[in-house]
C-alpha positions in Angstrom: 73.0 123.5 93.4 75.9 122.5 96.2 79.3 122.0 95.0 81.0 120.0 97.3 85.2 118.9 96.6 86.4 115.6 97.4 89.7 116.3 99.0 92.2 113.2 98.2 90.4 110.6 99.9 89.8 108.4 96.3 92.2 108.3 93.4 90.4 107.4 90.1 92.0 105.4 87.0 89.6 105.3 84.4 90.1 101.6 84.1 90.0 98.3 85.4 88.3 94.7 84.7 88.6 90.6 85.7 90.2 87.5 85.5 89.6 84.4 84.1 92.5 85.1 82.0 94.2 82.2 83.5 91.5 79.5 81.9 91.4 81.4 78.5 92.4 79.0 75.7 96.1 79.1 74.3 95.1 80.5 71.0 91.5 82.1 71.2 89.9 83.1 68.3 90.1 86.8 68.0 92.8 87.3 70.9 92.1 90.5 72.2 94.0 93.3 70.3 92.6 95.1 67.3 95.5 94.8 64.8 93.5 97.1 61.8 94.4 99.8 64.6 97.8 99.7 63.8 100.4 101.7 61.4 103.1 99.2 61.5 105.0 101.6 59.4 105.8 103.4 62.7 109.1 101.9 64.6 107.5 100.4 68.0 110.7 102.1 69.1 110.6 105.4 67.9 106.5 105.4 68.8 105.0 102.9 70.5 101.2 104.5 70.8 101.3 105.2 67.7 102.4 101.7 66.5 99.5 100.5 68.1 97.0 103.1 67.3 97.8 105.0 64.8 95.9 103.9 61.5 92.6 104.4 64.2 94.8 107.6 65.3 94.4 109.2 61.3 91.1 108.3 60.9 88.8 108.3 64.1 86.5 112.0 64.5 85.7 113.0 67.4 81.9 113.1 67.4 80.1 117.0 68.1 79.0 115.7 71.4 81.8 114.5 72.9 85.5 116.0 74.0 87.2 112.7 73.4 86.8 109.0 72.2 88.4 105.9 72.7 88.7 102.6 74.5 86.8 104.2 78.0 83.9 105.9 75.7 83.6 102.5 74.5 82.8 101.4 77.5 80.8 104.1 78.7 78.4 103.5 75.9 77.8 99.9 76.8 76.9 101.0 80.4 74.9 103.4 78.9 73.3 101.1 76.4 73.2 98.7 79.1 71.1 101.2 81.4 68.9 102.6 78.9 67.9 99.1 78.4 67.2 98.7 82.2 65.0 101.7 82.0 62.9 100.6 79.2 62.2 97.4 80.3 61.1 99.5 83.8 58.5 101.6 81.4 55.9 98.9 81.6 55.4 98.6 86.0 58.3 99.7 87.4 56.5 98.8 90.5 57.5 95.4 90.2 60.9 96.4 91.0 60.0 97.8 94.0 59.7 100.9 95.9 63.5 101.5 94.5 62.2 100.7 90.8 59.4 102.9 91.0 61.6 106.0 92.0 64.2 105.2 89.3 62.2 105.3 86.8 60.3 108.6 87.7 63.3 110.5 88.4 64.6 109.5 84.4 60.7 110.0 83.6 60.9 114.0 84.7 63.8 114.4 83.2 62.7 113.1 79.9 58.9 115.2 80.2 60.2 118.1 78.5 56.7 119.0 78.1 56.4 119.4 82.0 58.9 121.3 82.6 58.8 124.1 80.2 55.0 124.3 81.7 56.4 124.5 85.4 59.0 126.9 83.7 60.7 128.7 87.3 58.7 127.5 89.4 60.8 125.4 91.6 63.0 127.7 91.1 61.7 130.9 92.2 61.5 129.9 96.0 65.5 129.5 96.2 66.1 132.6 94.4 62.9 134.4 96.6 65.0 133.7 99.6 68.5 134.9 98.2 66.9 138.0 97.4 65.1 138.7 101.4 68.4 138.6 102.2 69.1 141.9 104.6 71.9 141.8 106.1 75.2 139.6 106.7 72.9 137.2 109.4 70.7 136.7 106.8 73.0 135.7 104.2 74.9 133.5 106.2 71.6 131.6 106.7 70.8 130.9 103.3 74.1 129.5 102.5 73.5 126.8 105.8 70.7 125.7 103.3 72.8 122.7 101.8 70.9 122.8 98.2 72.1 126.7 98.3 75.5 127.8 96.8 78.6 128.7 99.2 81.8 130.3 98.2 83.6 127.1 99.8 83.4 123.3 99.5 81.8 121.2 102.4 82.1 117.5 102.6 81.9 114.7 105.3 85.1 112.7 105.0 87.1 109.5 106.1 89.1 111.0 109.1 93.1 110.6 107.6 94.6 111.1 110.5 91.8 108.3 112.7 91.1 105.6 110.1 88.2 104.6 112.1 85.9 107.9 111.9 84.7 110.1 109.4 84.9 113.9 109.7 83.4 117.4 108.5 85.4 118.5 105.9 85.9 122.7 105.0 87.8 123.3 101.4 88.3 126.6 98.6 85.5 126.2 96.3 82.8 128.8 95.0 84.3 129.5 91.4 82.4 128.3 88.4 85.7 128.2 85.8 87.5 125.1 86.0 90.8 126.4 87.8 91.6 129.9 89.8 94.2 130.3 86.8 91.6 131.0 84.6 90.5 133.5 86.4 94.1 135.5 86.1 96.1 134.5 83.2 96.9 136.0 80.2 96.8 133.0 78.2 94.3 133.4 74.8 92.3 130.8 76.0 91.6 131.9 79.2 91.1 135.3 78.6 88.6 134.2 75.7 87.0 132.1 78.6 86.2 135.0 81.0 84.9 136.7 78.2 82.9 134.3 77.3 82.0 133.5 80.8 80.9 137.1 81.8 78.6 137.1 78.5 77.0 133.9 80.2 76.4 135.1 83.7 74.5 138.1 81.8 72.9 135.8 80.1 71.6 133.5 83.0 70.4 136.6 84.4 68.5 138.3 81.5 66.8 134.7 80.8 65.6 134.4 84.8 64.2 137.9 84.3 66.7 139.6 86.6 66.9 143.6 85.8 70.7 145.2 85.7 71.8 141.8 83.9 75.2 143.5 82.8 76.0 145.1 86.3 75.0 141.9 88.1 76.9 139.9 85.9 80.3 142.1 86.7 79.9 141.9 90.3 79.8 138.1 90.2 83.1 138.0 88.0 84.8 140.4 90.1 83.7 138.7 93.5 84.7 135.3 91.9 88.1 136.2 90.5 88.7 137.5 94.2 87.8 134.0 95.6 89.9 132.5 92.8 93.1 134.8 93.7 92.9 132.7 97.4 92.6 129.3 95.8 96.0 127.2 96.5 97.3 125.8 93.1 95.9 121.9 92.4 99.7 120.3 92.6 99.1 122.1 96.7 96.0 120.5 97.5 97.7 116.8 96.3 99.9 117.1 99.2 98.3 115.5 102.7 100.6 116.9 104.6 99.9 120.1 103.6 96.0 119.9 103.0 95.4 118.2 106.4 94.6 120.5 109.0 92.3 120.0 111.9 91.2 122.7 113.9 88.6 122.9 116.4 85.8 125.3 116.4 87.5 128.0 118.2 89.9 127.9 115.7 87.7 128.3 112.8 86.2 131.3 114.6 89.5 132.8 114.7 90.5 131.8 111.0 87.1 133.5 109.7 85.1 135.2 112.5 82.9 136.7 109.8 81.0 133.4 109.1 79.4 133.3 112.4 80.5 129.8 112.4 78.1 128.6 115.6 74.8 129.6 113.3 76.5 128.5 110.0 77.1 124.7 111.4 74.4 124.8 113.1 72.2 125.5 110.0 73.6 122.7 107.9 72.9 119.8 111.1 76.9 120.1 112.0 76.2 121.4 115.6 78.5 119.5 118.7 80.9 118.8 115.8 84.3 119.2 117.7 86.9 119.2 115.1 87.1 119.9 111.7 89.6 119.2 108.7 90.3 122.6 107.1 92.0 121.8 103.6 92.9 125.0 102.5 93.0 127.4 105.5 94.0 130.7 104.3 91.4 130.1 101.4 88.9 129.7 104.1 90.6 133.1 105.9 90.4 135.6 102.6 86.9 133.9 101.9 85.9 135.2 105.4 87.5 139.1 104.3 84.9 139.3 101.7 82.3 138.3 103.7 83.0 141.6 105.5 84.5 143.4 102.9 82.2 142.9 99.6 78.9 144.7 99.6 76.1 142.3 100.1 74.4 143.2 96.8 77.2 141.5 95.5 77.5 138.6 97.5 73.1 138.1 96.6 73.9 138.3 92.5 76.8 135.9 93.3 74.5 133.4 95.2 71.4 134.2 92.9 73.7 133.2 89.5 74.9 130.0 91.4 71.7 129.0 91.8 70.5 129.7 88.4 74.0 128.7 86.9 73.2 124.7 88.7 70.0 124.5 88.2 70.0 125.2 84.5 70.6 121.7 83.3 66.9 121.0 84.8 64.8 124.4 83.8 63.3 124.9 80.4 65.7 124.5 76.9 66.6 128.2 76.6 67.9 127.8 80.4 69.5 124.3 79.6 71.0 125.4 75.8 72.8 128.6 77.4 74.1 126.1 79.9 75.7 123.8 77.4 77.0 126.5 75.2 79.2 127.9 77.7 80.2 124.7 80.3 80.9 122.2 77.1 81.2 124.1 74.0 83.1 127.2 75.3 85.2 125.3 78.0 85.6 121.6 76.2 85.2 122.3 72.5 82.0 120.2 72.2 79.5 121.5 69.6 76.2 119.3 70.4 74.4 117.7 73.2 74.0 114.2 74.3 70.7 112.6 73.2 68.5 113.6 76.1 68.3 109.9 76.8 71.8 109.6 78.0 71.6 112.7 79.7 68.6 112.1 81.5 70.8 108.7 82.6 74.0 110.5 83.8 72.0 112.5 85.9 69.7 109.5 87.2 73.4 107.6 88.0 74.5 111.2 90.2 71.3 111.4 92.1 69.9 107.5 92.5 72.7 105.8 91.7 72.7 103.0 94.0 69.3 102.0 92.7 70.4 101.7 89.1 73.0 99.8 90.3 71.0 97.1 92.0 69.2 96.9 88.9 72.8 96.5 87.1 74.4 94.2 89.2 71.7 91.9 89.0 71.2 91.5 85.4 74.7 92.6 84.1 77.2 91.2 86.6 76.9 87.0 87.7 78.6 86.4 91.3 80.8 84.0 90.0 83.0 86.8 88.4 83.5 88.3 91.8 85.7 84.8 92.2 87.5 85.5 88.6 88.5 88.8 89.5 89.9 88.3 93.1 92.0 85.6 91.4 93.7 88.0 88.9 93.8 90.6 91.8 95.5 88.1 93.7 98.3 87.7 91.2 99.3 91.2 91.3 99.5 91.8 94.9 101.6 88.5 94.5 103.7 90.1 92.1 104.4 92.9 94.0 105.3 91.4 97.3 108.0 89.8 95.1 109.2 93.1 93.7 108.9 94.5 97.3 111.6 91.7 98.6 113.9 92.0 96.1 113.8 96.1 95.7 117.2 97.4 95.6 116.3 100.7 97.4 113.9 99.5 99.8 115.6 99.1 103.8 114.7 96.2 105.8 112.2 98.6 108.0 110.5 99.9 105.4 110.2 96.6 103.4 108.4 94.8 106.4 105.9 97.7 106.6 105.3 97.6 102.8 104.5 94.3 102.7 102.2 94.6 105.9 100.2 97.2 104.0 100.2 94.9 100.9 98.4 92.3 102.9 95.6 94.3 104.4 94.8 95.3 101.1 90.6 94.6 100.1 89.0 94.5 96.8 85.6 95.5 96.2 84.5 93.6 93.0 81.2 94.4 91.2 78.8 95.7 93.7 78.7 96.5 97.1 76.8 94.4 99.7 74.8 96.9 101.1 72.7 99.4 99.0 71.9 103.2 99.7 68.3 102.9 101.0 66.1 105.3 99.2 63.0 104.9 101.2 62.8 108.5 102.8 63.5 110.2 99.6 60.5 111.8 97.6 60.7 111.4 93.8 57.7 113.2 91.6 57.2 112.7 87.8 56.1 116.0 87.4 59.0 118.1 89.2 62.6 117.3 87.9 64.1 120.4 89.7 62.4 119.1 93.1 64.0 115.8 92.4 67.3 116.9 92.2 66.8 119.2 95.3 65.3 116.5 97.2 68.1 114.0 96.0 70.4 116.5 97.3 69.5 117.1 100.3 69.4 113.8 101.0 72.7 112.9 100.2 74.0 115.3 102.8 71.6 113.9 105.2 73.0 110.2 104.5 76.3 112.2 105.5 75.1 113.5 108.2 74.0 110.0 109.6 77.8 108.4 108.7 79.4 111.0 111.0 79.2 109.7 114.0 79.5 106.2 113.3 82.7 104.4 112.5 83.5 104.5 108.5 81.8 101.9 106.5 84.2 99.8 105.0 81.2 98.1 102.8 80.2 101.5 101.5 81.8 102.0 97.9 82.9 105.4 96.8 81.1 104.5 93.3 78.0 103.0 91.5 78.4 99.4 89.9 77.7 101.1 86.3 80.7 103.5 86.6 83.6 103.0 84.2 86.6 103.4 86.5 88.4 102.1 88.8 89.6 103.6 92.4 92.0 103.2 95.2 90.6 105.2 98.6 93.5 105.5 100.8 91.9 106.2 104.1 90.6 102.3 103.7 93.1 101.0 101.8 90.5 99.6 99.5 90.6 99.3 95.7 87.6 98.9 93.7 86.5 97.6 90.2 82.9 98.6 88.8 81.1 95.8 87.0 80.9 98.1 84.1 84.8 97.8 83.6 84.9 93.9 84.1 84.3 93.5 80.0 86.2 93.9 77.0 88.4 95.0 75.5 90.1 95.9 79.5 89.2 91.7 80.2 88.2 89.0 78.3 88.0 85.1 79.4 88.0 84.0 75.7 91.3 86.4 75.2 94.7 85.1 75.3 96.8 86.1 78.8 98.8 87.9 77.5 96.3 90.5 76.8 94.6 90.1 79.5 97.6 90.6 82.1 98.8 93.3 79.3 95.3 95.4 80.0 93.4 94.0 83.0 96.5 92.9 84.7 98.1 96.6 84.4 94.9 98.2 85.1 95.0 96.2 88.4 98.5 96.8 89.2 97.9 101.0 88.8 95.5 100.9 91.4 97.3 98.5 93.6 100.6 100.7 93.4 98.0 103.8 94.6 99.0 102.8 97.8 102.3 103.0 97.1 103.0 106.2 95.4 103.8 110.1 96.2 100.2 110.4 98.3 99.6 107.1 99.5 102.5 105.6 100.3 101.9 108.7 103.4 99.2 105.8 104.9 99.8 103.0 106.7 97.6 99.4 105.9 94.8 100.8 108.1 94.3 103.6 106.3 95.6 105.9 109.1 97.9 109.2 107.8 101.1 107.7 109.3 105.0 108.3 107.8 105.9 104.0 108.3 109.3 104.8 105.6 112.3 105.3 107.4 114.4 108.5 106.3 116.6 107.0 104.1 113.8 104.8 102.3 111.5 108.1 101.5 114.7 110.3 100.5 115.5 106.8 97.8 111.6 107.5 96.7 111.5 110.9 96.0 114.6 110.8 94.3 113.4 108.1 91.9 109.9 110.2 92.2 111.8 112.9 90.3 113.8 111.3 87.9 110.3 110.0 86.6 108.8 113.8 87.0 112.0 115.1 84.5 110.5 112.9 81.7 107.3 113.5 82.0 108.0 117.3 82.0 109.4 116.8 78.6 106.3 115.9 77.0 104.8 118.7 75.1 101.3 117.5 74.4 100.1 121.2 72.7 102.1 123.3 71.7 103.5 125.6 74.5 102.0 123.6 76.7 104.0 120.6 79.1 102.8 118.0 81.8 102.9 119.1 85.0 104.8 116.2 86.8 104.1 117.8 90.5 100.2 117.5 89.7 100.4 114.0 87.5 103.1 112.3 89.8 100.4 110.3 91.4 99.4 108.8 88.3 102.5 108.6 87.0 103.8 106.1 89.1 100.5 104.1 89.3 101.4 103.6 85.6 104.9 102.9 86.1 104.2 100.6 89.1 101.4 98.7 87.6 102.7 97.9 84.6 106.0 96.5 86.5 103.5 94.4 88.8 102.1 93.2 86.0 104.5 92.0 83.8 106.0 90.5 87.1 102.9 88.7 87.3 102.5 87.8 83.4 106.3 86.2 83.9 105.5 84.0 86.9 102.5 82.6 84.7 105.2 81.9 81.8 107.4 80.2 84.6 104.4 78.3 85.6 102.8 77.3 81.6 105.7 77.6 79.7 106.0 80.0 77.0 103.0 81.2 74.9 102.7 80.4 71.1 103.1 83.1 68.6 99.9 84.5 67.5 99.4 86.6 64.0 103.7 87.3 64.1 103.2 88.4 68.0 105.3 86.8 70.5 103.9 86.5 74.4 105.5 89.2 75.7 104.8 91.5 72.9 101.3 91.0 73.2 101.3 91.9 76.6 102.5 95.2 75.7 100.4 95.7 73.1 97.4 95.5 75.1 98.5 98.2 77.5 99.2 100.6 74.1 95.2 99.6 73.3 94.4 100.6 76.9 95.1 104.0 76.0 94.0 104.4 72.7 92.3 107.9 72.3 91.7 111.6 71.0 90.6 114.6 72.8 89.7 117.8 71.9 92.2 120.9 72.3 89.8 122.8 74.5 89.6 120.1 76.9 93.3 118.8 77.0 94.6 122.4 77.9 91.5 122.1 81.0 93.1 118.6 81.7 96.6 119.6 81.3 95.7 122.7 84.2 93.7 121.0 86.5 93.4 117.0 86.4 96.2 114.7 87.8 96.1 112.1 84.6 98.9 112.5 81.8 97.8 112.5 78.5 97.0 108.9 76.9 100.7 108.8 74.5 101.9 109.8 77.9 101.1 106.8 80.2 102.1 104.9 77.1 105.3 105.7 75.3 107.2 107.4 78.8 106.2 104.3 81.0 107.2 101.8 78.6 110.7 103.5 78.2 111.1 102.5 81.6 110.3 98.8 81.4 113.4 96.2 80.3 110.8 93.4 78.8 109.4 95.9 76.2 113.0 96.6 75.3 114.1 93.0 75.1 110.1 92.1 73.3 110.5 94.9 70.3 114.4 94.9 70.2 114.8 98.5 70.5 118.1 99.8 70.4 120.1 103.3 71.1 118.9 104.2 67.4 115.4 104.6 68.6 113.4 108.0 69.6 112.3 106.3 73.0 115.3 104.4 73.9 116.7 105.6 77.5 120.0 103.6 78.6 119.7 101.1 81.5 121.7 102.9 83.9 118.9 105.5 83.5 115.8 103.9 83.2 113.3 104.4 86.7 112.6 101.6 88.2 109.9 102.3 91.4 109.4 98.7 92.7 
């Protein structure tokens, strides 16, 4: 199936939740940190995430199926629970929920028939690879991959317009390698060179099981023509950068970047004819891409596209397909030793292909309007918090300020569930042909794209489902949104004290808030246009204080050998930094406002704010996994976004009375301070 890259557009947390933190009762019973988690034998000085989480830290296990635990799998598994619970209560007449019901519930139904589809075995299958395989000649080729349920050697997307805030456009990116990163493709690392072997045993694999003669010579010509896509790739902490990454070009200009594409038929193929300009991400990607179009024999290019198609479709064939699939993609790559119950699996895949239906379904029953109200009151309170920090930032010019706090107010939430729902109508769903389904769903999608681009962007359209766990800032709107899955426990809680909640929720809120403030989106203005609004002297302050943060970070060695990568994690970073600063602004003007909290269980106030954020983060992850996340994803490790942000914040200095003595202490004159 299609691959298609979302080029900066949406920066995800992993977090969030909602507010009624200001009516919860001074001393609640049970007040919102889980104090059995603790090894208070640890100095909150020397350790802080492990103060807070370390007697869970020594004893959680990391279940076979999964690469990591803590507070976000937590919530996952409600939303799951919650789901699956949806779903069964459909079983009876999903009918009754509509035309939307009925197609929910028979896209989960084939994918739970397991029955059905060993009987239909390939045969949804066979007609994709059929048509790979007439492929004659360069034309020909080209043609299948303007099919959008076929596999390309580069990403395709329609896209908010950064640099006209108004209009969405077509969207042309590296993609077309199967390992996580282009690295892994070339370094000499033991894990990555046990990856590729591992990886060219599966491609043989997928072959010999389809019933594919030449399975070992196919399987080398698809490594060797994806290692030379991958040796094109530009490195992740390249494609963070905007300013790099956005390029338009007309269609003249792509037919001089990569004649060989026969770009006229291509766009054409894949509904994209009249389009006039393009966004080309990664151009000379796209350029040595176009080389091997010419240059790589076509039998090649056919066993690359045929292994593609096997290779995404493999999660919805027959077991001995679907077990080869796991073995390699989450045991060989992420360290995880046993499959999901095929419940939850058949529900993650029902949330990627018909998600907005689930979500009316969820919304309804899961998430009461009135909370909308609770959490635009807390959200509120943090943009309040940081137009204060904006006024009286030392750094900050006059110019600069004004524009900051223009962009502050033109900031909107989108709380729960969107207004408007994906309608489903036109899509065909069949109980009998999961494989069909998912083709179908795909194709659709794209067509839904297809629709948006010529309109003006959507604000109302969310870039998530209602039962996600997460939380996002989209820069190109200059929107942040909060799931109703996240809007619980332990992340918010009306019955905890405020502390906690402006400790977890409050912080959570404030990360995604200062998203539009940091190393990529501070390059938008408030309508979400790509526009530089800092004066010179303001941005040079910024990136000095940018990389005085990205020095401690790189000092965390989270494996052995192995250090964060501040140029791809800076985002995050400061979100961290930021939102925790916005937050404790925020849980100081309620103090000023209610006086100061009692102690609860030996815990002052302020100390229980900074608890919660420690909980926030609680977590383990497999080896496998955190090297892949190290490499590729812009989040530091959990211990990360606790101990090095809180070395930076004077309250959890003055709350825990750490001293010079201490491993985490950093003298004032040295501390960063973003906002």
């Amino acid at each position: 199936m299609t691959r298609i890259v979302v080029m900066l557009s949406v920066a995800g947390l992993c977090a969030c939740l909602s507010a009624t933190a200001l009516r919860a009762e001074t001393t609640p019973p049970g007040w919102g940190v889980d104090l059995s988690a603790m090894d208070r034998k640890v100095d909150p000085g020397d350790d802080f995430y492990r103060y807070v989480n370390g007697t869970w830290l020594a004893n959680a296990k990391i279940p076979a199926d999964r690469g990591s635990i803590g507070i976000w799998t937590n919530l996952m598994d409600s939303a799951d629970e919650e789901v699956l619970a949806i779903l069964a209560d459909l079983a009876p007449a999903p009918a009754k929920q509509g035309p939307t019901g009925q197609k929910v519930y028979d896209f989960y139904s084939s994918y739970m028939d397991t029955d059905t589809i060993e009987a239909n075995g390939l045969k949804s299958l066979k007609p994709l690879l059929a048509e790979i395989n007439a492929v004659s000649n360069r034309r020909a080729l080209m043609a299948v991959m303007a099919k959008h349920e076929m596999p390309r050697p580069i990403s395709l997307g329609i896209l908010n317009d950064p640099g006209d805030a108004s209009h969405y456009i077509a969207a042309i990116a590296q993609g077309g390698i199967t390992l996580p990163s282009a690295e892994f493709y070339s370094s000499s690392a033991d894990s990555h060179v046990k990856a590729r072997v591992a990886y060219r045993r599966y491609v043989e694999q997928m072959f010999t099981l389809a019933g594919i003669n030449d399975a070992a010579k196919r399987a080398d010509r698809v490594i060797a023509l994806e290692t030379a896509i991958a040796a094109a790739h530009w490195e992740p902490t390249r494609t963070r950068d905007i300013r790099q990454i956005y390029n338009v070009m007309s269609l003249d200009d792509l037919r001089t970047l990569a004649p060989q594409f026969g770009w006229d038929g291509w766009l054409g193929g894949l509904g994209l004819a009249g389009q006039k300009k393009f966004w080309v991400a990664t151009p000379s990607a796209i350029g040595a891409v176009g080389c091997l179009l010419d240059t790589v024999p076509l039998a090649s290019w056919k066993d690359y596209l045929t292994f593609q198609t096997i290779d995404g479709a493999a999660e919805y064939l027959p077991e001995r397909f679907e077990n080869a699939h796991f073995a390699f993609h989450s045991t060989v790559l992420n360290g995880v030793t046993a499959a999901r119950p095929r419940s939850v699996r058949g529900m993650a895949q029902l949330n990627s292909f018909l998600g907005d239906g689930v979500g009316q379904l969820y919304a309804k029953r899961y998430f009461p309007p009135e909370a909308r109200t609770e959490m635009a009151e807390l959200i509120g309170n943090l943009e309040a918090a940081l137009g204060e920090r904006f006024r009286s930032n030392p750094w900050m010019d006059d110019a600069t300020r004004k524009e900051a706090l223009t962009k502050l107010s033109l900031f909107e939430p989108h709380i729960g569930y969107p207004d408007q729902w994906i309608d489903y109508s036109s899509l065909t769903i069949d109980r009998k042909d999961l494989l069909g389904n998912v083709v179908r769903s795909v194709n659709f999608g794209w067509k839904e794209d297809l629709a948006r681009l010529t309109k003006p962007v959507d604000r109302n359209r969310w870039p998530t489902t209602p039962q996600t766990v997460n939380a996002f800032y989209q820069a190109t709107t200059n929107q942040i949104t909060f799931p109703a899955a996240v809007l619980r426990p332990p992340m918010f809680d009306p019955k905890a004290d405020p502390a906690v909640n402006y400790g977890a929720a409050g912080a959570v809120i404030g990360h995604e808030i200062g998203h539009g403030f940091d190393d990529g989106g501070r390059r938008y203005d408030g309508t979400g246009a790509l526009r530089d609004w800092w004066t010179p002297e303001a941005s040079a302050k910024f990136e000095a204080i940018a990389a005085k943060l990205g020095t401690q970070y790189a000092a965390q060695e989270p494996l052995p050998g192995v250090h964060i990568n501040p140029s791809l994690t800076m985002g995050e970073n400061i979100g961290d930094l930021g939102g925790l600063e916005m937050a404790w602004t925020a849980w100081r003007r309620y103090v000023a406002k209610n006086g100061e909290p009692p102690v609860i269980d030996g815990f002052t106030g302020d100390q229980r704010f900074f608890l919660a954020w420690a909980q926030v983060w609680r977590g383990l992850i497999r080896d496998d996994l955190q090297r892949q996340v190290l490499a590729t994803d812009g989040h530091s490790p959990n211990y990360a976004r606790i101990n090095v942000v809180l070395a930076n914040i004077d309250g959890w200095y003055d709350a825990f009375k750490v001293t010079p003595d201490d491993d985490l202490y950093i003298a004032p004159e040295k501390r960063v301070r973003i906002w």
